[in-house]
ZAMARGU-4260 file (C-alpha; in steps of 0.2 Angstrom, whole numbers, plus 5000, padded with zeros to 4 digits):
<rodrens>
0) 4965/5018/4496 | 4946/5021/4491 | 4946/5008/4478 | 4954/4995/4492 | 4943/5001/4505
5) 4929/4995/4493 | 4937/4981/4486 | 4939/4974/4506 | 4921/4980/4511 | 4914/4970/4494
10) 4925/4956/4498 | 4915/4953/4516 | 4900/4957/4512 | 4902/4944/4497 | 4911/4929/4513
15) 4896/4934/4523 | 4883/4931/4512 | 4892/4914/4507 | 4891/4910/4525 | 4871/4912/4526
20) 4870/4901/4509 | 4881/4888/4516 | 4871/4885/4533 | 4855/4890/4527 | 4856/4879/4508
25) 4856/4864/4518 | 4835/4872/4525 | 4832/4876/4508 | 4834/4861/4500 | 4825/4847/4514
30) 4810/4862/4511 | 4809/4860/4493 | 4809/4842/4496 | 4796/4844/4505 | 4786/4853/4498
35) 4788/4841/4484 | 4783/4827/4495 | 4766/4836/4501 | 4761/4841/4483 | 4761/4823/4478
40) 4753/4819/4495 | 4739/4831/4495 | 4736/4830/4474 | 4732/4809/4479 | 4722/4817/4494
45) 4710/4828/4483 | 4708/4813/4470 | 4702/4801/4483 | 4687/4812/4491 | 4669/4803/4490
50) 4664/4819/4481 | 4647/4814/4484 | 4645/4816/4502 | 4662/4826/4505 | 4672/4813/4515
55) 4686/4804/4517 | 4686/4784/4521 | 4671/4776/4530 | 4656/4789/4533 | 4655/4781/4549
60) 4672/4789/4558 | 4672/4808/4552 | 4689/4808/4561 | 4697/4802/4545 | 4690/4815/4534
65) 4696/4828/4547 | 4713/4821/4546 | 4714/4823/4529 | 4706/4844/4529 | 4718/4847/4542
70) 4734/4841/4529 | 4728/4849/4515 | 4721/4865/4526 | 4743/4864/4532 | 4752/4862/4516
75) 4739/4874/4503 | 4745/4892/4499 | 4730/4904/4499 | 4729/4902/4480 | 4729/4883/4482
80) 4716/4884/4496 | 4703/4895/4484 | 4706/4884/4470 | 4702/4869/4481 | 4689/4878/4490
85) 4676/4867/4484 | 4680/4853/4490 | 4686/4858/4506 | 4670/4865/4510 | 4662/4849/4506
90) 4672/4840/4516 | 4668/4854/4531 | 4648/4850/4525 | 4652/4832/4528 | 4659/4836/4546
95) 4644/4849/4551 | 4631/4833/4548 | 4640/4823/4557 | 4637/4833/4574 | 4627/4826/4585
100) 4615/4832/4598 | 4626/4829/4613 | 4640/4841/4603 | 4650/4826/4599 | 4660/4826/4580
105) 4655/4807/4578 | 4645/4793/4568 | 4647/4774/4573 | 4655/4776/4590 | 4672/4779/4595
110) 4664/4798/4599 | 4680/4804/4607 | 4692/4801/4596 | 4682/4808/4582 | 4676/4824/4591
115) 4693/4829/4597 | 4700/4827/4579 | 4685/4835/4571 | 4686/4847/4585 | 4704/4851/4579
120) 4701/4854/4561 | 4686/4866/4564 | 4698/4876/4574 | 4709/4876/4561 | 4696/4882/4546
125) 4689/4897/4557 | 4675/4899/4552 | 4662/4912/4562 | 4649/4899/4558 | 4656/4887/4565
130) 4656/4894/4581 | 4644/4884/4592 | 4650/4868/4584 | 4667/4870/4592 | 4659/4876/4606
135) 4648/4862/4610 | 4662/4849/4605 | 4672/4857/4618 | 4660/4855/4630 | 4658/4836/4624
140) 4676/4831/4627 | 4676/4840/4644 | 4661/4830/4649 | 4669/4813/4642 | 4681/4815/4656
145) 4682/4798/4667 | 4674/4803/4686 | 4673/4786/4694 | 4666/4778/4712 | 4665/4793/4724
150) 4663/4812/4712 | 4677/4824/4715 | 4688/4810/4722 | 4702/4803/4712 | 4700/4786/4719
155) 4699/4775/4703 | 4713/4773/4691 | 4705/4778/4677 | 4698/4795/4683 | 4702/4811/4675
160) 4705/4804/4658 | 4697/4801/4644 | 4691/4784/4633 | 4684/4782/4616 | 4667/4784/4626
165) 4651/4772/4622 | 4656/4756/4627 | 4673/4759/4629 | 4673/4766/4645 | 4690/4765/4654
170) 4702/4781/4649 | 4719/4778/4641 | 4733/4787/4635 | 4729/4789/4615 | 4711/4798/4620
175) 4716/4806/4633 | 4732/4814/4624 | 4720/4819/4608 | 4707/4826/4619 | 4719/4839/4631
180) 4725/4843/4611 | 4710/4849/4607 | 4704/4858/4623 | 4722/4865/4625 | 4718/4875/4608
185) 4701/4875/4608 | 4704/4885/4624 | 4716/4896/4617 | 4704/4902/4602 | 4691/4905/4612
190) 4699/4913/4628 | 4690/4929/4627 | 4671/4921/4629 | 4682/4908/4644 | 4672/4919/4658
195) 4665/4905/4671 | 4663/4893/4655 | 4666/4873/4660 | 4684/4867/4661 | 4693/4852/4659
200) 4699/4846/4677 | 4717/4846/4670 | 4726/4843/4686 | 4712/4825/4687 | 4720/4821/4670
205) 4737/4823/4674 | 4736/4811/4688 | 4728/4800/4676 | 4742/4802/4662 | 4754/4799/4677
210) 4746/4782/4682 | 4751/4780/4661 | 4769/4780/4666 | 4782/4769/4671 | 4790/4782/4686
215) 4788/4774/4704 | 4792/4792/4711 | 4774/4797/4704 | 4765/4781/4701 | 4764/4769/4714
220) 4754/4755/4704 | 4760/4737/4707 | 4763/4737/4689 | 4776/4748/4687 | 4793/4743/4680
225) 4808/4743/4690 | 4820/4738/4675 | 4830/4755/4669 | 4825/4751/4651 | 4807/4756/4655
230) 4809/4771/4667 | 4801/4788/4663 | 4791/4779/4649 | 4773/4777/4646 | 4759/4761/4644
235) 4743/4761/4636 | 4732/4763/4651 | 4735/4758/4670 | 4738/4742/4670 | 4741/4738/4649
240) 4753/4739/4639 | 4754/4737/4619 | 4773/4732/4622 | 4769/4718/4634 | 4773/4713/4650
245) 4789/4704/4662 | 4793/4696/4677 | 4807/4709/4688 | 4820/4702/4701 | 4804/4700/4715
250) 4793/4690/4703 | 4781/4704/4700 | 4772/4707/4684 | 4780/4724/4676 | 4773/4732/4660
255) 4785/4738/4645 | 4786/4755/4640 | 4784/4759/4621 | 4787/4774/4607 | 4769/4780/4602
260) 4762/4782/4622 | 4778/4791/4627 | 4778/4805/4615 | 4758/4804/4619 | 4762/4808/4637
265) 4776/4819/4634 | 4762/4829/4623 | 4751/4827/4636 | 4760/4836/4648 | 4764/4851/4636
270) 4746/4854/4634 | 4743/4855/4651 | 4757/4868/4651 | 4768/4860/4665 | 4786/4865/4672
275) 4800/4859/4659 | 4807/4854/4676 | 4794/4843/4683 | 4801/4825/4685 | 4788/4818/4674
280) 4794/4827/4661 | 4812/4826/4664 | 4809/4808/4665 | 4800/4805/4649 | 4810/4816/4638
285) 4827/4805/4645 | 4816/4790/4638 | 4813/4795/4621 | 4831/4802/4618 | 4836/4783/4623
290) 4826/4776/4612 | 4828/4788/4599 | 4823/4779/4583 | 4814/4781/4566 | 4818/4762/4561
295) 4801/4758/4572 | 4789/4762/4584 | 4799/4758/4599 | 4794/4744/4606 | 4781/4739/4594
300) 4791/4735/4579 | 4781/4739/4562 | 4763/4740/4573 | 4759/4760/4573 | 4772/4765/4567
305) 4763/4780/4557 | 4756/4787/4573 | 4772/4787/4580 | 4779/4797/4567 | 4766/4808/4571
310) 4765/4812/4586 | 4787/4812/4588 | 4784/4827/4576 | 4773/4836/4584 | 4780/4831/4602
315) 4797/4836/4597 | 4791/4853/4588 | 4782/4861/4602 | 4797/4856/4614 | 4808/4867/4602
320) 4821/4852/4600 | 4833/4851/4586 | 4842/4839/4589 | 4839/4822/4599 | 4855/4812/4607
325) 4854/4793/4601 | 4856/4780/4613 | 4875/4783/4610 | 4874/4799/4615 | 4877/4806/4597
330) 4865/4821/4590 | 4853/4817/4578 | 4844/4829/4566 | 4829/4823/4566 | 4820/4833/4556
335) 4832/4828/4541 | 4834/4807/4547 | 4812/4807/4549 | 4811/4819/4531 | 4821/4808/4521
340) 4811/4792/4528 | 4794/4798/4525 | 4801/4805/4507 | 4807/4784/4506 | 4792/4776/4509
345) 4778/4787/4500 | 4772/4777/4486 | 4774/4782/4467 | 4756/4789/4467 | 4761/4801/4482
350) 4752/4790/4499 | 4757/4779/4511 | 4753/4763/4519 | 4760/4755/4535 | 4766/4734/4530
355) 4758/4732/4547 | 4740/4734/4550 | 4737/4734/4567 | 4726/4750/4570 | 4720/4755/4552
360) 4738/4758/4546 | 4736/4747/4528 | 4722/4762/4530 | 4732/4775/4518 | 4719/4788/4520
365) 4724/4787/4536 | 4743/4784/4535 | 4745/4798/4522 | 4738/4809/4535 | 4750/4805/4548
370) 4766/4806/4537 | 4760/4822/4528 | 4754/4832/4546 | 4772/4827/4554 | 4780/4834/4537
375) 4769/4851/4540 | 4775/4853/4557 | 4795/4850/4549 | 4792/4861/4534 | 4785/4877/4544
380) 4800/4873/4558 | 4815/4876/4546
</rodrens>
């Protein structure tokens, strides 16, 4: 009876343990994958630093060179980091002289954009020294929020986002998205100085990033789309849309949703921290499970397909989805279908490039970035 007793005992623990392996194999292997993937991807990185000045791509947009410490930064084990300590800390060096007197993260214009992705990699390095930068970045962003006509009054379309500042003035949905990114964790890191410090009007830009969407509930611009194929997701800015434009039933002029935008706003109103409930949200999450795709960036074919990638990734990591239903209403694994893609299309030297290159994707400093970040955020999900 013993030796059966021990017999049955081995027996189960032997059946369970071949039930872990057989649902957790499936984890293990897309990881090794990769992690084979960001090797080749960050080894390309390190090789194609102007080790000069430290940066990556044009001097002028510090943004890229961010990018690319916050990849390597994601996907290095500590042994890696100090063994690349160098030139991550010239990269770093590069970054600190490009912080300009206002507190902005910039060199030839387009201050927003490459402050609130500076602003996010500082964050990341956490470094006590840098301190005051990411202080007076965030204090930059805030003040780069859109207050048009009459202060304190939301009576302009474009108030309470945010643009790529200088002479692109009006808000709109990239910027403004990037910008609440940055604060949102900006805010977080330093919540224990917070006291009566300056604030981003959040509810100011979630009115804005409603105006983005194509909902008549909560947007009552004349643009808005009453076809179905367009409710619940989002344009460029009030009144453009990357995706174009149609005439409805009434002969009015309706804007298209489109892929990139829509995870945007989706992001957007995770970092403002609102109700899974809202109807915004509801509303935008119901389009992107429609359009569910990895073939392109809805909408926009080819064009920005990269950034897409990116933000679905991110999007659909901090919603804590698993799975997506298709348009058929079948599940999808993402993680696996946009994995295997990315693994598809990275060249034999370990980058990528976008065939399209509207909005620097044929940039594959830029690209490699964006694949390698939505990799990270599968990898440390699995």
């Amino acid at each position: 009876m013993i030796i059966n007793t021990h017999y049955t005992l081995f027996s189960l623990i032997v059946f369970f343990i071949g039930l872990v392996n057989c649902f957790s194999a499936p984890n293990i292997s897309l990881k090794l994958e990769i992690e084979r993937s960001l090797d080749r991807g960050t080894s390309w990185l390190l090789e194609n630093q102007d080790m000069k000045d430290g940066n990556w791509g044009s001097p002028d947009y510090p943004a890229l060179t961010a990018l690319a410490l916050r990849t390597i930064l994601g996907h290095q084990s500590i042994k890696e980091q100090i063994k690349h300590n160098r030139q991550v800390e010239k990269g770093f060096s590069f970054l600190r002289r490009k912080v300009q007197s206002d507190g902005g993260i910039y060199g030839k214009g387009l201050a927003s954009y490459n402050t609130s992705i500076s602003l996010l990699a500082f964050l990341q390095y956490k470094k006590p020294e840098d301190e005051k930068i990411i202080e007076d970045a965030r204090s930059f962003l805030i003040n780069q929020q859109s207050d048009f006509d009459r202060k304190g009054e939301p009576d302009n379309i474009f108030d309470g986002g945010i643009g790529y500042g200088s002479t692109w003035a009006h808000s709109d949905m990239s910027n403004t998205h990037l910008a609440m990114e940055a604060l949102y964790y900006a805010k977080k890191t330093i919540k224990s100085k917070e006291g009566g410090m300056l604030d981003l009007d959040w509810d100011s830009a979630i009115q804005f990033v409603s105006r983005c969407q194509n909902l008549p509930e909560s947007n009552d611009q004349a643009w808005v789309s009453s076809y179905s194929d367009d409710r619940g997701g989002f344009v460029y800015f009030p009144g453009n849309s990357m995706a174009g434009e149609r005439l409805d039933s009434r002969g009015r002029t309706s804007l298209r949703s489109y892929g990139s935008m829509s995870y945007a706003g989706l992001l957007s109103f995770i970092y403002a921290e609102m109700s899974p409930s809202d109807k915004r949200l509801v509303e935008v999450r119901k389009w992107l499970s429609k359009n569910y795709t990895i073939e392109e960036n809805p909408g926009m074919g080819m064009q920005g397909l990269y950034y897409y990638y990116h933000t679905m990734a991110k999007a659909l990591s901090l919603s804590g989805v698993d799975e997506v239903l298709d348009g058929d209403g079948n599940p999808v694994d993402w993680r696996e279908e946009l994995s295997i893609r990315l693994f598809d299309q990275q060249k034999e030297n370990g980058f990528w490039i976008n065939q399209s290159g509207r909005w620097w994707e044929k940039d594959p400093i830029l690209v490699s970035c964006y694949a390698m970040l939505a990799l990270e955020r599968i990898y440390h999900a699995l």
